[in-house]
C-alpha positions as CSV (number, residue, x, y, z in Angstrom):
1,X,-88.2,-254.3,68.8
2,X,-91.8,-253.2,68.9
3,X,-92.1,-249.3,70.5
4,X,-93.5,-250.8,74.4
5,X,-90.9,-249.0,75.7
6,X,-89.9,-251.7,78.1
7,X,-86.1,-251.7,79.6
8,X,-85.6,-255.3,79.4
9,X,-81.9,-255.0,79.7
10,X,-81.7,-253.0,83.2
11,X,-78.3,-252.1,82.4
12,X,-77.3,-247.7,82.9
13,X,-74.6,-246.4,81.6
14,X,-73.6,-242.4,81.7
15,X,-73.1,-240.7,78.3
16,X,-71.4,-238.1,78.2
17,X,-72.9,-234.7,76.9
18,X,-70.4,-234.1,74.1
19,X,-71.5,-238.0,72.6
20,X,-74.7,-237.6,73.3
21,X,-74.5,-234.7,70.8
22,X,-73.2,-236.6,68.0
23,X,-76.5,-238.5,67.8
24,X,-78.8,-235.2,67.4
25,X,-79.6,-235.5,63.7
26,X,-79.3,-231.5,63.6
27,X,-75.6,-231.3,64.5
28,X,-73.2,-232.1,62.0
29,X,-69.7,-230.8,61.1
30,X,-69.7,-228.8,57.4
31,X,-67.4,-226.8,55.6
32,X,-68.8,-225.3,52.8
33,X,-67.6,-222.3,50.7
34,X,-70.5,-221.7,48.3
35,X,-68.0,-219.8,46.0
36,X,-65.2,-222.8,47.0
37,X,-64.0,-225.6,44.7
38,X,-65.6,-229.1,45.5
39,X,-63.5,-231.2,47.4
40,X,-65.2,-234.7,47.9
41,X,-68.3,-235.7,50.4
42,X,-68.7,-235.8,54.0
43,X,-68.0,-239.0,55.7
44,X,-70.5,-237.5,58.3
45,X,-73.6,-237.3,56.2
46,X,-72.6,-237.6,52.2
47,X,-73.3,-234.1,51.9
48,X,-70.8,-231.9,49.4
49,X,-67.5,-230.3,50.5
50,X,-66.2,-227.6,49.0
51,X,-63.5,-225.2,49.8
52,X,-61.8,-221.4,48.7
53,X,-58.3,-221.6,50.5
54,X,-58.7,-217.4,49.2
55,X,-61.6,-216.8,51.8
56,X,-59.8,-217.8,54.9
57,X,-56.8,-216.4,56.8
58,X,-54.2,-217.5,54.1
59,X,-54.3,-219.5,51.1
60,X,-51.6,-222.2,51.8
61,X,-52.6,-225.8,52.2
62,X,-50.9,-228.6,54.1
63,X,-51.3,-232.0,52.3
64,X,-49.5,-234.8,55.0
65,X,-49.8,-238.7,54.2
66,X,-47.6,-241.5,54.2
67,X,-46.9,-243.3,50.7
68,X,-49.6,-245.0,48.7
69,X,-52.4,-243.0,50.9
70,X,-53.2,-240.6,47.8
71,X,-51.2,-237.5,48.4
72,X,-50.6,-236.6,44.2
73,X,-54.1,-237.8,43.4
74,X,-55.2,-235.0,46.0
75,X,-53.1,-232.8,44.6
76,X,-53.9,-233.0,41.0
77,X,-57.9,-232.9,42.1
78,X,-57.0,-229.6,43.9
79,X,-54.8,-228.2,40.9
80,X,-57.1,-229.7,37.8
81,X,-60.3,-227.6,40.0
82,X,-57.9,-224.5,40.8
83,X,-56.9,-224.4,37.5
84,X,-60.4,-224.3,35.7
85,X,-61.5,-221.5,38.1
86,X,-58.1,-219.5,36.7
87,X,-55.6,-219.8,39.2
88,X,-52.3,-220.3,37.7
89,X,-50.7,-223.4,38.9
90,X,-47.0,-223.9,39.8
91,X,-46.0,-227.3,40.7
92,X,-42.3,-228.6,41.7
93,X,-42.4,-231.9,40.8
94,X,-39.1,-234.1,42.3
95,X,-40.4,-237.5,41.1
96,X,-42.1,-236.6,37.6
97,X,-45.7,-237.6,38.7
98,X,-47.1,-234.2,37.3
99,X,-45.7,-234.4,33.6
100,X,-48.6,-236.2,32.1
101,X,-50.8,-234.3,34.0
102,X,-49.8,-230.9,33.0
103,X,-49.8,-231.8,29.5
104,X,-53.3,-233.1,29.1
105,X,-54.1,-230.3,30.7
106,X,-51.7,-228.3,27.9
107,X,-49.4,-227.1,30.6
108,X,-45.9,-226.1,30.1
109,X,-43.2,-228.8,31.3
110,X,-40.1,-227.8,32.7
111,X,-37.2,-230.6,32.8
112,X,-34.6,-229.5,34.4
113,X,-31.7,-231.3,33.7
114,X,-27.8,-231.1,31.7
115,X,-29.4,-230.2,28.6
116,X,-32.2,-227.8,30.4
117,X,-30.7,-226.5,33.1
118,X,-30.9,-222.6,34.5
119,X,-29.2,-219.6,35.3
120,X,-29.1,-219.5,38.9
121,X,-27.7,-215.5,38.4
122,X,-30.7,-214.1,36.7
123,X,-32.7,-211.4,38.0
124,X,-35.9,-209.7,36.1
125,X,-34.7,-206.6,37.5
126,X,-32.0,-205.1,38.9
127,X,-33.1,-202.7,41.7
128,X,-30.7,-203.1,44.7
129,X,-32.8,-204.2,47.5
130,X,-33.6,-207.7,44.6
131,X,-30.0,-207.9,44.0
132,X,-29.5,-208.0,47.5
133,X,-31.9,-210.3,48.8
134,X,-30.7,-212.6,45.6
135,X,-27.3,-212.5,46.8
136,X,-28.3,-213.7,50.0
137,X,-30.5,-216.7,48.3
138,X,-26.9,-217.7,46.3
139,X,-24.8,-217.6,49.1
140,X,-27.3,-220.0,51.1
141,X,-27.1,-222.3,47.4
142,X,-23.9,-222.5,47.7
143,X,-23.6,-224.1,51.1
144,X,-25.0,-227.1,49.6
145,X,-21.8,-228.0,47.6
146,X,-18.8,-226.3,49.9
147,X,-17.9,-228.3,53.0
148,X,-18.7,-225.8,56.4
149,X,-14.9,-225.6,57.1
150,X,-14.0,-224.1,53.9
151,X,-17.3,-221.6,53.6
152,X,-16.5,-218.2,53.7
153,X,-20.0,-215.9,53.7
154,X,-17.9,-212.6,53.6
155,X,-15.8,-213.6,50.3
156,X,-18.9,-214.9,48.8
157,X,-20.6,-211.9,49.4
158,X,-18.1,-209.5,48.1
159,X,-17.9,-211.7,44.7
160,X,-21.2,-211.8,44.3
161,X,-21.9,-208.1,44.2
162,X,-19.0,-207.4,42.0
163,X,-20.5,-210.0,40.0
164,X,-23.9,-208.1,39.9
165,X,-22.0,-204.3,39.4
166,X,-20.6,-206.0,36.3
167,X,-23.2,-206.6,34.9
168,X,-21.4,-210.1,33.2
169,X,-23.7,-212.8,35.3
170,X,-22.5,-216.0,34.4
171,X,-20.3,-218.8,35.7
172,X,-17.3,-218.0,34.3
173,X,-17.0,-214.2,35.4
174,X,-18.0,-215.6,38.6
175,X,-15.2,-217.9,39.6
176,X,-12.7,-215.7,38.4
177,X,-14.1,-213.3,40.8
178,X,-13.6,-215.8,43.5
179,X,-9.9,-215.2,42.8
180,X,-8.0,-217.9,44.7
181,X,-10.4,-218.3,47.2
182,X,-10.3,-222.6,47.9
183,X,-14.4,-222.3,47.0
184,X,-13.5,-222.5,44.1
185,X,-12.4,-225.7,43.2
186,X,-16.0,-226.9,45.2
187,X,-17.7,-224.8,42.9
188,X,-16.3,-226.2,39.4
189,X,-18.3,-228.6,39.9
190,X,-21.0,-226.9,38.9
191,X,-19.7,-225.4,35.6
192,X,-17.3,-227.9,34.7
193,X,-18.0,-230.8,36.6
194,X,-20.1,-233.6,36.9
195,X,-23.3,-230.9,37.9
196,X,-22.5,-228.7,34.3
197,X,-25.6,-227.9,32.6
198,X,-27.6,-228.1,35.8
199,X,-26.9,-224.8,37.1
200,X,-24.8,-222.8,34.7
201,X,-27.4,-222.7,32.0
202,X,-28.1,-219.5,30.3
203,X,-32.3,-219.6,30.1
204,X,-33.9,-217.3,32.7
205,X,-36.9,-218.5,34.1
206,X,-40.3,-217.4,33.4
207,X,-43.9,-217.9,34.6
208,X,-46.0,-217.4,31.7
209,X,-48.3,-220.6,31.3
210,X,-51.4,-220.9,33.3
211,X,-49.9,-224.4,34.6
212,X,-46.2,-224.9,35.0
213,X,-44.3,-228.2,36.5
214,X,-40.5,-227.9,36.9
215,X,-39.6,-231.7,36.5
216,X,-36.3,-232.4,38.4
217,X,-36.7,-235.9,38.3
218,X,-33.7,-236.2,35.3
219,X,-31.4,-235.0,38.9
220,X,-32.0,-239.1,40.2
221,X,-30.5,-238.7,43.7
222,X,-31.6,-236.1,46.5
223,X,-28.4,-234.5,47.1
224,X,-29.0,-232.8,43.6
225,X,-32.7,-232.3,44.1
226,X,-32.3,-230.3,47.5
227,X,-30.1,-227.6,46.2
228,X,-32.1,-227.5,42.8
229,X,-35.9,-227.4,45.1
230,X,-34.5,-224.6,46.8
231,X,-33.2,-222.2,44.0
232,X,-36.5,-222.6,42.3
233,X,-38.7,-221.7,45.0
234,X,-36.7,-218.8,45.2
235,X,-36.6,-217.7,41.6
236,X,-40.2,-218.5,41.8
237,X,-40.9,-216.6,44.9
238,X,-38.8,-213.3,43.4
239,X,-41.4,-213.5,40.2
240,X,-44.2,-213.6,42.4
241,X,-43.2,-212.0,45.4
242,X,-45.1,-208.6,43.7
243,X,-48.5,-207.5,44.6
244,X,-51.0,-208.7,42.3
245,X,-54.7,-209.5,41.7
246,X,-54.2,-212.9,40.0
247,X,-54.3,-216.1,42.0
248,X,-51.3,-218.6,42.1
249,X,-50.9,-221.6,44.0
250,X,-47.8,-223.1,44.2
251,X,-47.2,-226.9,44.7
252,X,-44.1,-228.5,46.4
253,X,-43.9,-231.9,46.3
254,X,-41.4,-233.5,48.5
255,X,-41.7,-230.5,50.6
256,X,-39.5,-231.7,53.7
257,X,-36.6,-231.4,51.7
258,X,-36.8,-227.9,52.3
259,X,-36.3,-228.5,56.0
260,X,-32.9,-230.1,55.4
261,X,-30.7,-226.7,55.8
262,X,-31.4,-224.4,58.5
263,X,-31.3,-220.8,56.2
264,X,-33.3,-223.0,53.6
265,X,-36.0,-223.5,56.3
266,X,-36.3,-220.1,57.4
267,X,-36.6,-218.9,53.3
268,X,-39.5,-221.5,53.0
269,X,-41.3,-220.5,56.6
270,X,-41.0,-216.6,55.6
271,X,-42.5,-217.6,51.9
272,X,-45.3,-219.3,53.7
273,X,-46.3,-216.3,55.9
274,X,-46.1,-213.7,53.6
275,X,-47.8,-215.9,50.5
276,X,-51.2,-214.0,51.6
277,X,-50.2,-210.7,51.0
278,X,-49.4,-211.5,47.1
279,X,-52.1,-213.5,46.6
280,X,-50.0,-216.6,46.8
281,X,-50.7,-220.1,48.1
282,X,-48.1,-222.4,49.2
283,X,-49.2,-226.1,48.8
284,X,-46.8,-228.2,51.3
285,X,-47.0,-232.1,49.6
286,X,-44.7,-234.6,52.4
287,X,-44.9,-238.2,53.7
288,X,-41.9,-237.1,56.3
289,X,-44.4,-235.7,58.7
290,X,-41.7,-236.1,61.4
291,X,-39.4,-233.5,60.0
292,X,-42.5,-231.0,60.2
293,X,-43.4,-232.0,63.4
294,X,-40.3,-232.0,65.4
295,X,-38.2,-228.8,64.0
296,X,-39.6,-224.9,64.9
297,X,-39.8,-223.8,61.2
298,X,-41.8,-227.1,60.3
299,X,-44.6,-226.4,62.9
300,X,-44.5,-222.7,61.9
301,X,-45.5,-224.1,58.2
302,X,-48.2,-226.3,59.4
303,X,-49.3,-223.5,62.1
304,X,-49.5,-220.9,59.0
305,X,-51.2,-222.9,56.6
306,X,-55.2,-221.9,57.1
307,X,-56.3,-225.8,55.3
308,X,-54.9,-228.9,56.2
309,X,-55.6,-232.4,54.7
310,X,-54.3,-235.3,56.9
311,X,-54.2,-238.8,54.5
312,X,-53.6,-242.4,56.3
313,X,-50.5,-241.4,59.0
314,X,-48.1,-243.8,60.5
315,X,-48.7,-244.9,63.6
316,X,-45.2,-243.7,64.9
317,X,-46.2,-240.0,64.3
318,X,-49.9,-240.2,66.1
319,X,-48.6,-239.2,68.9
320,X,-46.8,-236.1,67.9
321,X,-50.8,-234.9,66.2
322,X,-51.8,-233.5,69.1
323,X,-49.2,-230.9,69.0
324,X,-50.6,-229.1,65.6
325,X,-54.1,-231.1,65.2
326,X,-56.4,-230.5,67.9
327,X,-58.1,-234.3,67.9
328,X,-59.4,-236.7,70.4
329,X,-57.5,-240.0,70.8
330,X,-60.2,-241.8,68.5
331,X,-59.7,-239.2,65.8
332,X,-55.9,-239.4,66.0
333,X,-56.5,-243.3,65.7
334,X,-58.4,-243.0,62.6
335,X,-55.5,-241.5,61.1
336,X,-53.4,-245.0,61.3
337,X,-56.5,-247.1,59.2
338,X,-57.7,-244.3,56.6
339,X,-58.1,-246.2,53.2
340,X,-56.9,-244.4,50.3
341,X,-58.8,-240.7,49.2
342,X,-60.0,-240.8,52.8
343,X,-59.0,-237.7,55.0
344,X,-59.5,-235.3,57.9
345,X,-59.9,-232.1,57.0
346,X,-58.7,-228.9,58.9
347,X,-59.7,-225.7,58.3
348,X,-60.1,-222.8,61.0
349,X,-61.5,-224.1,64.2
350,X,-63.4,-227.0,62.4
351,X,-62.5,-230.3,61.3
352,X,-64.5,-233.3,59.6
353,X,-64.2,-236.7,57.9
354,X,-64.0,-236.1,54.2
355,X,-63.6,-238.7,51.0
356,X,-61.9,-237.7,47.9
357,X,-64.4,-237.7,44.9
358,X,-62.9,-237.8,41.4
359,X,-65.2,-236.6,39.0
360,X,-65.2,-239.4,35.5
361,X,-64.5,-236.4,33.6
362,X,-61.1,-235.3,35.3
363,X,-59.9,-238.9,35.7
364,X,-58.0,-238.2,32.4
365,X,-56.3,-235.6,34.5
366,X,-55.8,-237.4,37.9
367,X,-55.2,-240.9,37.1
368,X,-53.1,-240.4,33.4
369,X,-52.2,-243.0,30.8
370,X,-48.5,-242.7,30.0
C-alpha cells in the first residue's frame, strides 16, 4: 500500500477512454439552474440539483416508475416547490393521493362525483372557432359510452351546434335534439342513468385557486375515470389554452389513461406540444410505461417533454429504454434496482444519478397525516 510504485500484480488490462474519464475528479455530470427549484443531490458527488422546467425547450415533465418506487412523493416535492415560487398548480388526481396535500397547503379540492359533478357543455366564451373546437372535444366524449356500430359523428355534430345556436346547453335540450337518433338511449345514461350527476351537473369550471386537485377517485372503476380524465384536461386546456405571463403546471396522474382512445391521444400529444407557447407545463405521472413506449402518440409525449425523471422500472420494459433514453446497458440496468426517491434524470443532452431530498419542513406536505 505504501507509494514504491511496484507492479506486483503484472496483470494489464485496456481501459477504455470514455471510463477512464469517469475517474478524473474534474469531470462530473451537473444540472444546475441557479434560478431552478431544488430537486435532491447528485448520486455522483452529493452536490445540489436544481431545475427550472421554464428555462429549457418546453416546460412538460415526464415522471415514469413502477408502483411503490415514489412517483406522488416526486410529484408533490415538485408541486409543494412550484407552488412557493408562484406557479399555479393543477393536479388530476384519479386515486385521491393529492387531497390532503392540497389542503395543508390551502388548496381548493375538486370531488368530482353524483353530488359534484360538471357541465360538460360549458364554454367561457362563445366565439365560434371555441364552440367549434368544443364540439369536436364532446363528440370524442361521447365515444366512450356509444358502442362504434351505433356512432354516428355527422348527427352528433349537427346536434351539437344546434345545441350551442340555442343557447339552452344542458342535457335535456340536448337529447331532444338527438331526435330519434338510437344514441340516445346510450346517452341517458348519463342524465338519467346510473352516471347522472357525473356529467349533467350544472357548475362550470373554474381555475381560480393557486392549487387545484380534481379528485375523481368517488368514480371507483376506470371505465368512469377515462371519459371523466379526458373532459377535464380539456376544459382545463380551453381555460388555459390563452397566452399569458403566469406559470401553470399541470399534473396528470394516471396519465396512460389518456392513451386508451386514439382521438383522446392525439388531444393529449397536441396539448403537450403546444403547452410552451401558453406558458403551460404538462406533468405526465404513469407506471404503464409500455403504453408510452410502444404507441406513436406516447413516444411523441415522452420525445416533447424537455425533463424526464425515470424511478425503479420493471425489468420487462428495459429493453424498450433505449428507444427514448439514450443510456448504456449498465445505466438501463440501474433502472431495474433503484431504491425508492432514487432516479435518473433527463434533461437536454444530459443525464445523472439524482436522490430525492425532502426538506423536514415540507414533509407535512409530502408525506400527510390523514
Amino acid at each position: 500500500m505504501l507509494p514504491f510504485n511496484n507492479d506486483t500484480l503484472n496483470q494489464n488490462k485496456i481501459l477504455q477512454s470514455t471510463a477512464a474519464s469517469y475517474l478524473m475528479p474534474f469531470v462530473t455530470k451537473q444540472i444546475y439552474d441557479p434560478d431552478g427549484i431544488f430537486l435532491g443531490i447528485n448520486a455522483y458527488h452529493d452536490t445540489l440539483v436544481f431545475i427550472n422546467p421554464f428555462t429549457v425547450r418546453n416546460s412538460n415533465i415526464n415522471i415514469l416508475g413502477v408502483s411503490g418506487a415514489g412517483k406522488s412523493v416526486t410529484a408533490k416535492t415538485l408541486a409543494t416547490r412550484m407552488y412557493m415560487r408562484g406557479t399555479q398548480i393543477i393536479i388530476i388526481d384519479p386515486e385521491g393521493e393529492y387531497i390532503e396535500f392540497a389542503k395543508n397547503l390551502g388548496g381548493e379540492v375538486i370531488q368530482f362525483s353524483r353530488d359534484n359533478g360538471i357541465n360538460p357543455f360549458s364554454l367561457q366564451t362563445d366565439t365560434r372557432e371555441e364552440v367549434l373546437d368544443h364540439i369536436t372535444i364532446l363528440k370524442t366524449f361521447f365515444k366512450f359510452f356509444i358502442p362504434p356500430a351505433k356512432y354516428d359523428s355527422a348527427v352528433l355534430d349537427q346536434a351539437l351546434i344546434s345545441l350551442y345556436e340555442s343557447k339552452k346547453r344542458n342535457f335535456d335540450t340536448f337529447l331532444k335534439t338527438l331526435g330519434k337518433s338510437e344514441m340516445v338511449d346510450y346517452l341517458k345514461v348519463l342524465n338519467t342513468g346510473s352516471l347522472q350527476g357525473i356529467f349533467n351537473a350544472k357548475r362550470e369550471l373554474t381555475l381560480d385557486n393557486d392549487l387545484i386537485v380534481f379528485d375523481i377517485s368517488p368514480l371507483g372503476d376506470s371505465e368512469k375515470k377515462a371519459p371523466a380524465m379526458y373532459l377535464l384536461t380539456s376544459l382545463i386546456w380551453q381555460l388555459v389554452n390563452k397566452k399569458s405571463d403566469r406559470k401553470r403546471m399541470l399534473f396528470i396522474d394516471e396519465a396512460h389513461k389518456l392513451l386508451i382512445d386514439r382521438e383522446v391521444a392525439i388531444f393529449y400529444r397536441e396539448m403537450v406540444k403546444q403547452a410552451r407557447k401558453r406558458n403551460l407545463g404538462v406533468v405526465s405521472i404513469t407506471q404503464d410505461v409500455e403504453d408510452f413506449l410502444h404507441g406513436e402518440f406516447g413516444k411523441a409525449i415522452l420525445t416533447n417533454s424537455e425533463t424526464k425523471i425515470l424511478l425503479k422500472q420493471s425489468y420487462a420494459t428495459l429493453s424498450l429504454m433505449g428507444n427514448i433514453f439514450p443510456m448504456t446497458d449498465e445505466e438501463r440496468q440501474q433502472l431495474g434496482s433503484l431504491g425508492i426517491g432514487e432516479l435518473v434524470l433527463f434533461r437536454e443532452n444530459e443525464h445523472m444519478r439524482a436522490d430525492i431530498l425532502v426538506l423536514p419542513s415540507e414533509e407535512q406536505y409530502v408525506f400527510p397525516k390523514k
